[in-house]
BAVEXMAR-750968 format. One record per residue (C-alpha): residue in one letter; x, y, z. Coordinates in steps of 0.5 Angstrom, whole numbers, padded with zeros to 4 digits, always signed. Layout:
BEGIN
AXYZ;...
//
This chain:
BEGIN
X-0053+0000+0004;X-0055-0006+0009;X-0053-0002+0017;X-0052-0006+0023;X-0053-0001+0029;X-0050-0006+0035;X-0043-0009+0037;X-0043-0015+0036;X-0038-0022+0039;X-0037-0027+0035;X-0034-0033+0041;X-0036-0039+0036;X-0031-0040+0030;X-0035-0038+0023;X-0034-0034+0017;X-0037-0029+0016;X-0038-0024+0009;X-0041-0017+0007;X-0045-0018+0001;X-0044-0011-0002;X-0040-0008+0004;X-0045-0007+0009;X-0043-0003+0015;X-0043-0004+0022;X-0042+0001+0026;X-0042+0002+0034;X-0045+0009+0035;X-0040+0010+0040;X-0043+0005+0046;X-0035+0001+0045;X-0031-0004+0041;X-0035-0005+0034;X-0033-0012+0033;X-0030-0017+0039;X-0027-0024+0037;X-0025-0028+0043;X-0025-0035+0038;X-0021-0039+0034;X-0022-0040+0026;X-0025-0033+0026;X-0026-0030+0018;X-0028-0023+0017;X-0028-0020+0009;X-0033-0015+0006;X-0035-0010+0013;X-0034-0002+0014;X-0032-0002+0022;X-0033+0005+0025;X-0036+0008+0031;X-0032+0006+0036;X-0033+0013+0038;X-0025+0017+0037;X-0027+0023+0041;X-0029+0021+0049;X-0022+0023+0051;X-0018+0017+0055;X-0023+0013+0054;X-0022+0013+0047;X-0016+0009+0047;X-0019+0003+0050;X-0025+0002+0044;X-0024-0002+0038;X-0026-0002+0031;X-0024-0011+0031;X-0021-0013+0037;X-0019-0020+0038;X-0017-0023+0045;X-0014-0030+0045;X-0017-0031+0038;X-0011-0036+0034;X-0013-0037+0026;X-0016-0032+0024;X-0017-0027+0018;X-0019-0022+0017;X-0019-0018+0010;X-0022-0014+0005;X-0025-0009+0011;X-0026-0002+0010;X-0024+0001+0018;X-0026+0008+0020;X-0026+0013+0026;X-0025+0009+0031;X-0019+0008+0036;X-0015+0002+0035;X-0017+0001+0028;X-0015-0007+0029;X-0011-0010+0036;X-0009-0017+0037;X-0008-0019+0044;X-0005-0025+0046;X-0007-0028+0039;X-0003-0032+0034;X-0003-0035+0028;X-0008-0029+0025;X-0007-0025+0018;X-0009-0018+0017;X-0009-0017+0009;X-0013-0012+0005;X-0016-0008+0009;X-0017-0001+0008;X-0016+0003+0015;X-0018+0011+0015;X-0018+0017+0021;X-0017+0012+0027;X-0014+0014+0033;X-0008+0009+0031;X-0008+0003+0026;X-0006-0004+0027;X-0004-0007+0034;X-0001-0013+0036;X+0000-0014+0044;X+0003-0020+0047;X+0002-0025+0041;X+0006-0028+0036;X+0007-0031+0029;X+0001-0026+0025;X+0001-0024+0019;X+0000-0017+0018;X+0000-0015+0010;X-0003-0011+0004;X-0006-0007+0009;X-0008+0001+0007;X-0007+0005+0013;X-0008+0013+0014;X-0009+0019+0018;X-0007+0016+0024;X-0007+0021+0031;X-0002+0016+0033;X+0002+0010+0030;X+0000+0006+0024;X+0002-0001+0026;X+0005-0002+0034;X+0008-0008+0036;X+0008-0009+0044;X+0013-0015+0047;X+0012-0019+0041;X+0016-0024+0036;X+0016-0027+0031;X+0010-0023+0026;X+0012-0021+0020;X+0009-0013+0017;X+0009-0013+0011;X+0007-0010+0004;X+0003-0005+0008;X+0002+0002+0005;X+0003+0007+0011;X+0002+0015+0012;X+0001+0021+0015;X+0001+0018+0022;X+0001+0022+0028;X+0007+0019+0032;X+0010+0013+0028;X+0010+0009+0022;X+0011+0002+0025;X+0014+0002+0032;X+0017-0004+0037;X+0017-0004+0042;X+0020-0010+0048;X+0019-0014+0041;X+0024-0018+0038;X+0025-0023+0032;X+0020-0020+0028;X+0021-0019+0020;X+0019-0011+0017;X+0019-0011+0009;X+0017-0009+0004;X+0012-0003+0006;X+0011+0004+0004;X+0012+0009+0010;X+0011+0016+0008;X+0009+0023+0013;X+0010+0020+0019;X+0010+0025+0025;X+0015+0021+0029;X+0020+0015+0026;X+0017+0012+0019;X+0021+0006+0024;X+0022+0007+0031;X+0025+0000+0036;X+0025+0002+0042;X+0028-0003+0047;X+0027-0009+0041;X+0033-0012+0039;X+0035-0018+0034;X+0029-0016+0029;X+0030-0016+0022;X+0028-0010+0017;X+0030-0010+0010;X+0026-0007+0002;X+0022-0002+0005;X+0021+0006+0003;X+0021+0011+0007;X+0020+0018+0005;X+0018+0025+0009;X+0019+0023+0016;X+0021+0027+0022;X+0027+0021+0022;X+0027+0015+0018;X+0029+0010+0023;X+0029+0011+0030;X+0033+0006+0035;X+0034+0006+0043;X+0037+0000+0047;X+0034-0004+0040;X+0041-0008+0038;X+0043-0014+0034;X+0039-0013+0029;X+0039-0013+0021;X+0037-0006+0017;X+0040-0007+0009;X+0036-0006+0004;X+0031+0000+0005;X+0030+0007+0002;X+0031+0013+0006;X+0028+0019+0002;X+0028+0026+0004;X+0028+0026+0012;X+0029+0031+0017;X+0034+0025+0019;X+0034+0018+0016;X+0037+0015+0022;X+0038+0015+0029;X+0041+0009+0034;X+0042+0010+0041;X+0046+0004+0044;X+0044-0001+0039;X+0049-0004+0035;X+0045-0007+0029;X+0048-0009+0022;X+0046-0004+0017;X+0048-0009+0010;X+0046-0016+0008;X+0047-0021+0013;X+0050-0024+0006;X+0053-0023-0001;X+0048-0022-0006;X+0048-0022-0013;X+0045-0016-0016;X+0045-0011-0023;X+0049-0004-0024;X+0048-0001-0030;X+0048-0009-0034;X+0053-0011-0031;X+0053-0016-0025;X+0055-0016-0017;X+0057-0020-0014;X+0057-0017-0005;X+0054-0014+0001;X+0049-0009+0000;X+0047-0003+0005;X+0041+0002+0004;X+0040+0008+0000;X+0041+0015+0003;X+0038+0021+0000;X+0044+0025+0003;X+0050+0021+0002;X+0055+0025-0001;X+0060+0020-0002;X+0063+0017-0009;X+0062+0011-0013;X+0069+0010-0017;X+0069+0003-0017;X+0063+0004-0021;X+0060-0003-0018;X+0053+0001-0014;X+0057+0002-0009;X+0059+0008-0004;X+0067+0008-0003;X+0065+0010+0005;X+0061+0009+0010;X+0055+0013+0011;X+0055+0015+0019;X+0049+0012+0023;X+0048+0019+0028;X+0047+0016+0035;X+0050+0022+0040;X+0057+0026+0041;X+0059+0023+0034;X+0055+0022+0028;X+0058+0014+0027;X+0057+0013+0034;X+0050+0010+0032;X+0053+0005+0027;X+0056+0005+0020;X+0053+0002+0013;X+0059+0000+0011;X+0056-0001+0003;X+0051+0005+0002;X+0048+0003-0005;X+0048+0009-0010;X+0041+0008-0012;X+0034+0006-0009;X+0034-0002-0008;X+0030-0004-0014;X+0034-0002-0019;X+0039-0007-0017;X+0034-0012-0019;X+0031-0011-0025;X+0031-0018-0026;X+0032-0025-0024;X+0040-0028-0025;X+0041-0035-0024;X+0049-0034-0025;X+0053-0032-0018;X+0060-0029-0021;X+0064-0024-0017;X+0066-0020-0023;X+0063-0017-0027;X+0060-0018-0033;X+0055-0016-0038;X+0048-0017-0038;X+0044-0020-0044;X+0039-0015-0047;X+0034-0020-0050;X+0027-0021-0045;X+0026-0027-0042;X+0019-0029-0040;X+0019-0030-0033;X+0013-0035-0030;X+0008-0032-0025;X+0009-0035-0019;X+0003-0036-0014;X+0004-0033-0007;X-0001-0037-0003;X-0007-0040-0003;X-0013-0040+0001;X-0015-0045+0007;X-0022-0048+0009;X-0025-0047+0015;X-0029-0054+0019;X-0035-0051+0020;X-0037-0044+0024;X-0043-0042+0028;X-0045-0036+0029;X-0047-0030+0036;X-0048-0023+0036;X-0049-0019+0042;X-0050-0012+0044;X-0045-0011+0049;X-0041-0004+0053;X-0036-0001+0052;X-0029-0006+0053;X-0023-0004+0056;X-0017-0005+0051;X-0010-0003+0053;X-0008+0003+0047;X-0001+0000+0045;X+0001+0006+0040;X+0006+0012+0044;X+0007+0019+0042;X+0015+0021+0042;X+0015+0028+0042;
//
């Protein structure tokens, strides 16, 4: 398998792709990969050897660092032993998907940037978090596949209006969610399993949390002076045992002890939010559903009705969908250089 034993910079727009997974790797000597350019796209490479065992000097290599890069991609990378798997500062516009990050000090960072795509992504065996964001807005997280972190799964912080849906949260030592000063994001179709706590928020308010599946937690949620939503923002029409819903929707609780005599999938009380003396001090989801997300839509209905009505049981083909598509690139040029050891600010915090 083809190795280069050097840091490498790439401050010339390019695409560059592994034939055969080649690796490179920095040997220790600093961040592994530096791009400081726009229109920047990396598939095919093992990224390891920013060296994870040099104490705090640790926290300030990379395996992918992008500094003031825009547009980039980076995708179907194998990143491992480093310390930030992947950090983006004061980048935007850059998408993060299907790479595969393993026993990195923390996973993907995004600092002071805006309007990322961060999706598909594997990320395990973090000694801090799996995905942090730092005074950040407008990224959406998504569809990544996140456990045993040391810290959190995915935390905010000072980060406001970013979307987080659609990911796997599994054993994380802290929060599989943590905002801390972050308001006004939303959260919504994630799963979140056999964490210390589910979702943990402080000074985090006007946010949107509905839709989300909190399993066996030591505490599926805590909200501390964070007034959030914990349903959808609208009614949704949905199914229950073939009959369908017209409603708000809340999230589901693996310890919600209340009853659904109406039948509808819908819990007849609120499930309290535990944030101090009290445990509703923290909030109220006013519409705990009675079974994990997915089972209201097992398929699509076009017909909104607010009472109930009985489903068809014939299967109906259903179109495949494209969910993108690629884009060119005008052009690249190439520069590799061997280079020290870069100071890059670690962004990921341990609450203990």
């Amino acid at each position: 398998m083809p190795q280069l034993m050097e840091n490498v910079i790439l401050n010339k727009k390019l695409t560059l792709l592994g034939e055969g997974i080649p690796t490179i790797d920095a040997q220790g000597s600093g961040s592994v990969i530096i791009i400081s350019a726009d229109y920047v796209n990396i598939s095919g490479f093992t990224v390891k050897g920013s060296n994870k065992d040099k104490g705090n000097d640790l926290e300030k290599v990379c395996g992918i660092y992008l500094s003031s890069a825009n547009y980039c991609t980076i995708s179907q990378n194998m990143v491992m032993n480093n310390g930030n798997g992947v950090l983006l500062f004061k980048s935007s516009f850059n998408n993060i998907e299907d790479n595969n990050l393993n026993s990195n000090k923390a996973g993907i960072g995004i600092v002071s940037s805006s309007n990322n795509s961060i999706k598909n992504n594997i990320c395990s065996n973090t000694e801090y978090g799996g995905i942090g964001l730092r005074k950040t807005s407008n990224n959406e997280i998504s569809n990544n596949d996140i456990k045993k972190s040391g810290s959190d799964g995915i935390s905010l912080y000072e980060s406001s209006n970013n979307k987080i849906n659609n990911n796997d949260i599994s054993f994380s030592d802290s929060a599989g969610i943590d905002l801390f000063h972050a308001p006004s994001n939303i959260i919504w179709n994630n799963k979140i399993t056999n964490s210390e706590e589910g979702i943990w928020l402080s000074s985090s308010g006007g946010s949107k949390i509905y839709l989300n599946n909190f399993i066996n937690n030591k505490k599926n949620a805590y909200s501390y002076l964070s007034y959030s939503t914990w349903n959808s923002p609208e009614k949704v029409t949905y199914t229950y045992k073939r009959k369908l819903y017209t409603n708000y929707l809340g999230n589901y609780w693996s310890d919600y002890n209340g009853s659904d005599e109406k039948k509808d999938g819908i819990g007849d009380s609120p499930y309290d939010i535990y944030g101090g003396p009290g445990p509703s001090l923290g909030g109220r989801d006013k519409y705990p559903i009675m079974a994990q997300w997915e089972n209201y839509f097992e398929r699509e209905i076009s017909t909104l009705s607010p009472t109930p009505t009985e489903i068809p049981t014939e299967e109906e083909a259903t179109p495949e969908i494209p969910t993108g598509e690629e884009k060119g690139m005008p052009g690249f040029e190439v520069v590799v250089a061997i280079i020290g050891l870069l100071a890059v600010a670690y962004i990921f915090r341990r609450r203990k």
